[in-house]
C-alpha positions as a printed Julia matrix, in Angstrom:
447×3 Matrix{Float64}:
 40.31  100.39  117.6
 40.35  104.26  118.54
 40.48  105.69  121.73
 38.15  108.38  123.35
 39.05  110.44  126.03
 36.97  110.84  128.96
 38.87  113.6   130.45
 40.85  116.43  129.41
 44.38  114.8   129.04
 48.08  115.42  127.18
 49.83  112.54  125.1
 52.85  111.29  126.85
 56.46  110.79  124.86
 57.18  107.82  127.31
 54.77  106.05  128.92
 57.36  105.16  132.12
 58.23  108.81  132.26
 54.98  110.5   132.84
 56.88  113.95  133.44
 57.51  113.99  129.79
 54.58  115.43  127.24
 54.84  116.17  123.57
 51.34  118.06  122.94
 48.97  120.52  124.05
 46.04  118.79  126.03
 43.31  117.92  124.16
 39.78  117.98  125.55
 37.51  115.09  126.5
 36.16  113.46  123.15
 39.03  113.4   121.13
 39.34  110.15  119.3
 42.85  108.78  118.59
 43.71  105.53  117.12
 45.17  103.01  118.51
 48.89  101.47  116.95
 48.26   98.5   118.73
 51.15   98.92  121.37
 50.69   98.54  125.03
 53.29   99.43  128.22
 52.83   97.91  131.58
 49.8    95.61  132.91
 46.0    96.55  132.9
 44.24   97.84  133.79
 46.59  100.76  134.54
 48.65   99.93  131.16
 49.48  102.63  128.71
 48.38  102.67  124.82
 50.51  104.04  121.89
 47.66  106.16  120.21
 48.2   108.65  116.82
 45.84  110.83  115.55
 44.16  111.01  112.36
 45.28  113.78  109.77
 48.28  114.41  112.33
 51.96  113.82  113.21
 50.8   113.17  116.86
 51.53  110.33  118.3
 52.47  109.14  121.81
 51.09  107.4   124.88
 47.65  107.99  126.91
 46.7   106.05  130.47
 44.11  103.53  129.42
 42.31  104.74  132.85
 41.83  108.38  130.44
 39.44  106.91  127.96
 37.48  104.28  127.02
 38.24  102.16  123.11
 35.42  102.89  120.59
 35.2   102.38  116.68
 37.88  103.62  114.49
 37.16  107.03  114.07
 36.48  108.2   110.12
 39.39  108.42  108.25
 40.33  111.08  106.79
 40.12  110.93  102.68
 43.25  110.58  100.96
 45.34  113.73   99.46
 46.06  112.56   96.28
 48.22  115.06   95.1
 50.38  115.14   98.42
 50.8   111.13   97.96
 52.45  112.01   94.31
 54.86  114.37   95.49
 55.72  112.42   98.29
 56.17  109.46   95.74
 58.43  111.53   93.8
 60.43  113.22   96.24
 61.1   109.52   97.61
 62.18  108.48   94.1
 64.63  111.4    93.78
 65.69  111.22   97.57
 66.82  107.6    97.38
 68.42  107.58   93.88
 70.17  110.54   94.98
 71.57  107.61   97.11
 74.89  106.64   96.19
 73.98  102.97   97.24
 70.81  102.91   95.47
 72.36  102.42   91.92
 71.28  100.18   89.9
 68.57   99.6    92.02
 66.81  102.97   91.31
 63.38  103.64   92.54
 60.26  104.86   90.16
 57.22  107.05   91.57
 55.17  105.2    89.03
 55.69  102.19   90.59
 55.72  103.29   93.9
 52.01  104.37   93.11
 50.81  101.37   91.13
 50.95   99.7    94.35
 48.71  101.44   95.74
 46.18  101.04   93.06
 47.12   97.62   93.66
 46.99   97.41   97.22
 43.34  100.03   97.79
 42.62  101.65   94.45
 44.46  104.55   95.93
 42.16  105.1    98.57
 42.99  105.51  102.65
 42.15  102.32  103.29
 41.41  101.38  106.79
 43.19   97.83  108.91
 43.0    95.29  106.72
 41.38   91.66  107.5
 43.68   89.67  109.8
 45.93   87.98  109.57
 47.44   90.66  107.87
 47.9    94.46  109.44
 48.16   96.48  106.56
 46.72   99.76  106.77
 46.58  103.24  104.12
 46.79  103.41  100.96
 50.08  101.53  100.62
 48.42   98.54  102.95
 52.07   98.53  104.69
 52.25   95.84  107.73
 54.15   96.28  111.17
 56.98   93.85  109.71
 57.43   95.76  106.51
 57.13   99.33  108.71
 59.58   97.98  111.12
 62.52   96.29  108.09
 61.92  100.29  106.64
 62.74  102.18  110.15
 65.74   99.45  110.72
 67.08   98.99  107.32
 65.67  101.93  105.25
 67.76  105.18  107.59
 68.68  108.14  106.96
 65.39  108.22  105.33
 63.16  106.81  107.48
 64.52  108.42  110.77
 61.75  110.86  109.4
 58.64  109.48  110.36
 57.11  107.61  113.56
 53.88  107.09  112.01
 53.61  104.22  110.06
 49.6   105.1   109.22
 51.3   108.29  107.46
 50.51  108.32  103.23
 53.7   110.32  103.0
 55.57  108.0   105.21
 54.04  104.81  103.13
 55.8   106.1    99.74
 58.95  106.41  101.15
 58.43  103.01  103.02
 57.74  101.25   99.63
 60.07  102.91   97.89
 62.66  101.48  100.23
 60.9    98.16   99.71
 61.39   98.82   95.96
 64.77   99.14   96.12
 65.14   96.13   98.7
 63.39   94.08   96.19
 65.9    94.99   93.29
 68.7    93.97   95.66
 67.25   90.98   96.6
 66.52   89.87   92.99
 69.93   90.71   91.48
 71.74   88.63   94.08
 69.58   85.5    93.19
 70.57   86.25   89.38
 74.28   85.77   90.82
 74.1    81.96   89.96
 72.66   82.62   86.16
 70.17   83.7    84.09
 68.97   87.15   82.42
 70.77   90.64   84.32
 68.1    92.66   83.28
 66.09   93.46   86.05
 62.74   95.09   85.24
 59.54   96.32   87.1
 57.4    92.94   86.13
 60.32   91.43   88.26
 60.18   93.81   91.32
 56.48   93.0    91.22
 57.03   89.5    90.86
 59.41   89.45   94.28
 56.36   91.94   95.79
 53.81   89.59   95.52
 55.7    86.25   96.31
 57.66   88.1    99.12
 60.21   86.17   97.36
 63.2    86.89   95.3
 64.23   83.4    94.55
 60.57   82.47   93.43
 60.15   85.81   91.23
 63.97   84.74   89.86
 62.42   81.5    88.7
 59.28   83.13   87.42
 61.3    85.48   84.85
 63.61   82.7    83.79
 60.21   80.56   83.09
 59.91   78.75   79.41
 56.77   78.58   77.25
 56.7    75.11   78.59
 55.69   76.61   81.82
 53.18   77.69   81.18
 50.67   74.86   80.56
 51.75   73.65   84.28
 49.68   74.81   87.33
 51.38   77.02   89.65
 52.06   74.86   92.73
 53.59   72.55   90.07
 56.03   75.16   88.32
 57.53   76.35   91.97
 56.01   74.76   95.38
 56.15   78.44   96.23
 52.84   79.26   94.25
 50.72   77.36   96.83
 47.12   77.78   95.67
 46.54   80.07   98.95
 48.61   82.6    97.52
 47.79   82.32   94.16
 43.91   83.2    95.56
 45.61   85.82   97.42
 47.4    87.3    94.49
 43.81   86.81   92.45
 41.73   88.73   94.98
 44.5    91.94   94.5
 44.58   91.81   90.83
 41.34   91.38   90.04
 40.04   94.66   90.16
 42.9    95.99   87.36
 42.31   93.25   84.84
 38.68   93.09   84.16
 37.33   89.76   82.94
 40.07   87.81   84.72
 39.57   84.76   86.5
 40.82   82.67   89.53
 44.33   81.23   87.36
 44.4    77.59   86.42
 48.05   77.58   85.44
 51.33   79.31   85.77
 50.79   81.12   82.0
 47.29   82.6    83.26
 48.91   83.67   86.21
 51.91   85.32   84.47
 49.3    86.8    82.13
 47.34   88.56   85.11
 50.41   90.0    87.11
 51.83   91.46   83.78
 48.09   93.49   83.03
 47.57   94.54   85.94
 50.72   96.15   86.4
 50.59   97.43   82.75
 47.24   98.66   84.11
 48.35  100.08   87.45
 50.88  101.99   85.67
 48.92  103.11   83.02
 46.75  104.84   86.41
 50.26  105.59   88.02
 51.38  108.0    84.73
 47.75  109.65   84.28
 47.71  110.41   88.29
 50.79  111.9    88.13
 50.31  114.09   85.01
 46.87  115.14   86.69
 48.64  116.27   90.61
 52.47  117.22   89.58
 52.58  117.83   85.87
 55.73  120.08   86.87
 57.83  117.03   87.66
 57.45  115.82   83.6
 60.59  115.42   84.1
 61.42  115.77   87.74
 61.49  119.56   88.63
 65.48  120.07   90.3
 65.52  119.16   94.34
 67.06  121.63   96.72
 70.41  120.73   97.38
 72.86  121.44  100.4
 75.82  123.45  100.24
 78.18  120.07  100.74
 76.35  118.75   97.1
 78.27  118.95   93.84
 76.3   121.01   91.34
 75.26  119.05   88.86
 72.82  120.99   87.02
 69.88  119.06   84.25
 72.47  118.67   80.43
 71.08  121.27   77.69
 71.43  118.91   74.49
 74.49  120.51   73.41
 76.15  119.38   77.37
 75.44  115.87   76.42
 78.25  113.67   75.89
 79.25  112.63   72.14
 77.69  110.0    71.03
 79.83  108.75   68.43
 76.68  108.11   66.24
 77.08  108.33   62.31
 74.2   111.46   61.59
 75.81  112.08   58.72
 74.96  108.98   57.02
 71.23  110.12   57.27
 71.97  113.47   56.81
 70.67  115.2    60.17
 71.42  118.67   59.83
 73.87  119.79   62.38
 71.92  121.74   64.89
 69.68  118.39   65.76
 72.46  116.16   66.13
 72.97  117.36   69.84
 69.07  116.02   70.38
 70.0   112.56   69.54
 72.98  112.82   71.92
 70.79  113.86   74.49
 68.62  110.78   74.08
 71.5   108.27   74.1
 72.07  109.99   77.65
 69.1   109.64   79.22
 68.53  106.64   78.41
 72.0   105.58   79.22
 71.49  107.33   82.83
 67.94  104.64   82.81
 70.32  101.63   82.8
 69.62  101.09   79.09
 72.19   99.4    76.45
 74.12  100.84   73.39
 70.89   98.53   71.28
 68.1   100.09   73.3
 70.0   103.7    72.92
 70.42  103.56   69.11
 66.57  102.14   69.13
 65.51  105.01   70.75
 67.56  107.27   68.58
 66.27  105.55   65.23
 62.6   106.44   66.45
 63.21  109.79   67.05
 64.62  110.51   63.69
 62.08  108.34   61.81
 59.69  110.56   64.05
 61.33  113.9    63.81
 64.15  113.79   61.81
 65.74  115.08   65.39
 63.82  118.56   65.35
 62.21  118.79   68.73
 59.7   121.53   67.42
 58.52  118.86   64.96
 54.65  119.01   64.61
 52.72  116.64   62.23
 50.02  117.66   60.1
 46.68  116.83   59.2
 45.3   117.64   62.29
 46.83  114.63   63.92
 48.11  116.38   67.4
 51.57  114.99   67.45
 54.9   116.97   68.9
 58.31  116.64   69.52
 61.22  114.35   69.16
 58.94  111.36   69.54
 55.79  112.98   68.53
 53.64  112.2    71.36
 50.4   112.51   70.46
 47.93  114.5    72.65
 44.8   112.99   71.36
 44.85  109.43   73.2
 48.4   108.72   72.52
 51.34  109.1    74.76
 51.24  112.56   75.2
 47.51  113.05   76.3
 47.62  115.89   79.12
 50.42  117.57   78.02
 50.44  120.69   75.61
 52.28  121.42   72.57
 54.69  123.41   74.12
 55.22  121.01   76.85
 55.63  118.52   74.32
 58.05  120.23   72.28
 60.62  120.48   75.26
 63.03  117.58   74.61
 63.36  116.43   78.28
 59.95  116.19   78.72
 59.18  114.72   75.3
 62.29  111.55   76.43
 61.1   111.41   79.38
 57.7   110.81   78.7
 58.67  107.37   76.23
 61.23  106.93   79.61
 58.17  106.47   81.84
 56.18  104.43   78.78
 59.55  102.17   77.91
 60.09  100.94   82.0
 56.68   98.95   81.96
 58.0    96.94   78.32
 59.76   93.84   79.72
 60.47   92.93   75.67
 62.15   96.51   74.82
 64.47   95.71   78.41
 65.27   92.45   77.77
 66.27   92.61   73.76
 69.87   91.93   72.8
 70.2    92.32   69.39
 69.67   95.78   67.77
 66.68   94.63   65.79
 65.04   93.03   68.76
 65.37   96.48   70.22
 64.14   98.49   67.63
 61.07   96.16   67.0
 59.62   96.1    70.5
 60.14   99.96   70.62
 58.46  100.42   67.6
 55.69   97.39   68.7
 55.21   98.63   72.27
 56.42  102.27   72.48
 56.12  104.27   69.77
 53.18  102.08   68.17
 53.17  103.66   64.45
 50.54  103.13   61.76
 51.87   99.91   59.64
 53.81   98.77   62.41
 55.78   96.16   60.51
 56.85   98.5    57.39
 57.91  100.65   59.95
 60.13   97.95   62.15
 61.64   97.37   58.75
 62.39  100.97   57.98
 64.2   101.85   61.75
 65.96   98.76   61.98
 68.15  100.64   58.51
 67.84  103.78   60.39
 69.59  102.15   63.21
 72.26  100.28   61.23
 73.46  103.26   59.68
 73.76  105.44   63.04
């Protein structure tokens, strides 16, 4: 509900301490919105009221106003919601106790499309309490202030889009916790986004375990059958929030459908995630440095030739000297991404398939394509960026980065081939994909 006052009237820091005020009085009219929390017994109780657009919040005499309709919200700032996204992904794995359960802006945002097609959604229909464009509930804001400090000693306002990222990306990284100490008993390590979104919609990690380590046998079964957990209620629940990303899905009949819906609309939501991010805070392609205090070690971005040896054998493919240091600087970043010496030399073996290694490669023909990977900007991975932009090697990894965390096959391969096939399948996606797979798996053998 909001809250109009009647009379001109300040907002109170504590509602049993009436000597204390936080704001400058505002004038009879003023709508604020109620959190839902009361002090003391009507009808001379006190509400908890915020208002719109606004760090105020605090505590008004019921006996000041009278409740009305919500008052309009305010649209959302799309481009402030990014960079709060991203300065939450930096500020919490910048946390020491993050690692490895590191938190992605993409993500962070694909829940939103999930949640209100990145809108500022008003309260959602009970039971639940979700509000903004994150949807977060009074028990998920409440786990964040407890469990999610130093960062969240920063906000009071749980109806705050800047406050929401950081919220869920502290439920991110809870998730990743939570689903690496079910995997304690057995089954795969790899952790991967389709997992944290498994444990997100299940508001399980035990369930979203058992729904990784599922069989093609599964999948015939219907959900409630698989794992009591799917109960057809939440199965319609998890229907009704997908929908809208995977057009031409329908209610799921069995634990494959279902499987098949989470994974494209999250393949989707990501997909929206990148693009949005490109379009508010192309800057941060890759992550523009964060101010640091004078107690922080200065660890400043590698320059290829910084990057530590890789040990790889260039010679046997002849790469000229000065590119070597590129494919070293691959092998570290996607080293520091949690990936494997397989998915590393993958990566590698694309690049120089690609490139040969030159990161001012440029195809011709009028196909559009730069860089170490050579992104292409017409449709292909490197839509939105230009060719300069492109030809920078940290932006030109970090762009297949951002494309390689929503490939569950690329994370999960063990074998060198199996890695270089679902980068080349899913990643890199070549003309005469399986000639290709053929070629880079020798690439890869000989580095």
């Amino acid at each position: 509900m909001g809250f109009q006052l009647t009379c001109m009237s300040r907002v109170f820091v504590f509602p049993d301490k009436p000597e204390t005020v936080d704001t400058i009085a505002f004038f009879a009219g003023t709508v604020f919105v109620e959190t839902g929390e009361t002090f003391g017994t009507a009808p001379n109780d006190w509400l908890k009221v915020g208002l719109a657009g606004s760090a105020v919040q605090g505590w008004l005499k019921r006996s000041s106003g009278i409740e009305v309709a919500d008052p309009a919200r305010l649209p959302l700032d799309e481009e402030g919601f990014v960079r709060s996204a991203l300065l939450a992904e930096s500020a919490f794995n910048s946390d020491p106790g993050t690692s490895p359960n590191f938190v992605f802006a993409d993500y962070v945002l694909a829940l939103a499309f999930v949640e209100s097609n990145m809108t500022n959604a008003g309260p959602a229909l009970p039971p639940s309490d979700g509000i903004g464009p994150l949807q977060i509930t009074t028990s998920t804001w409440q786990d964040f202030k407890t469990n999610g400090k130093p960062f969240s000693d920063i906000f009071d306002l749980r109806d705050r889009p800047s406050a929401q990222a950081y919220c869920a990306a502290y439920r991110m990284r809870a998730d990743g916790r939570a689903i690496r100490a079910a995997l304690q008993g057995g089954g795969q390590a790899t952790v991967t986004l389709l997992d944290v979104f498994y444990c997100y919609l299940t508001g399980s990690a035990a369930l979203a375990v058992a729904m990784k380590n599922a069989t093609a046998a599964d999948n015939a079964k219907a959900p409630e059958v698989f794992n009591e957990g799917l109960s057809r209620t939440l199965v319609a629940s998890i229907f009704d929030k997908l929908q809208k990303l995977a057009s031409g899905s329908a209610q799921p009949a069995n634990f494959g459908q279902l499987t098949d819906l989470i994974k494209a609309a999250l393949e989707a939501a990501l997909q929206k995630s990148f693009d949005l991010i490109k379009a508010n805070a192309p800057d941060q392609l890759p992550p523009a440095p964060k101010r640091k205090g004078s107690g922080d070690q200065v660890q400043l971005p590698q320059k290829p030739g910084d990057a530590p040896a890789s040990n790889l054998n260039y010679a046997a493919l002849r790469i000229p000297l000065k590119y070597r240091p590129f494919g070293d600087l691959i092998v570290a970043r996607f080293g520091d991404a949690g990936y494997k010496t397989n998915h590393q030399v993958a990566a590698v073996a694309n690049a120089i398939a690609e490139s040969n290694l030159n990161p001012r490669a440029a195809s011709g023909g009028g196909e559009q394509s730069f860089g170490l990977f050579q992104c292409n900007t017409q449709g292909g991975l490197g839509s939105g960026f230009t060719k300069d932009q492109l030809f920078d090697p940290e932006t030109n990894i970090a762009i297949i980065l951002r494309e390689a965390k929503r490939h569950k096959d690329f994370a999960d391969a063990t074998t060198l081939a199996a890695a270089v096939e679902a980068f080349v399948r899913d990643i890199e996606r070549p003309a005469n994909a399986p000639a290709q797979v053929r070629k880079r798996i020798e690439i890869a053998q000989k580095l």
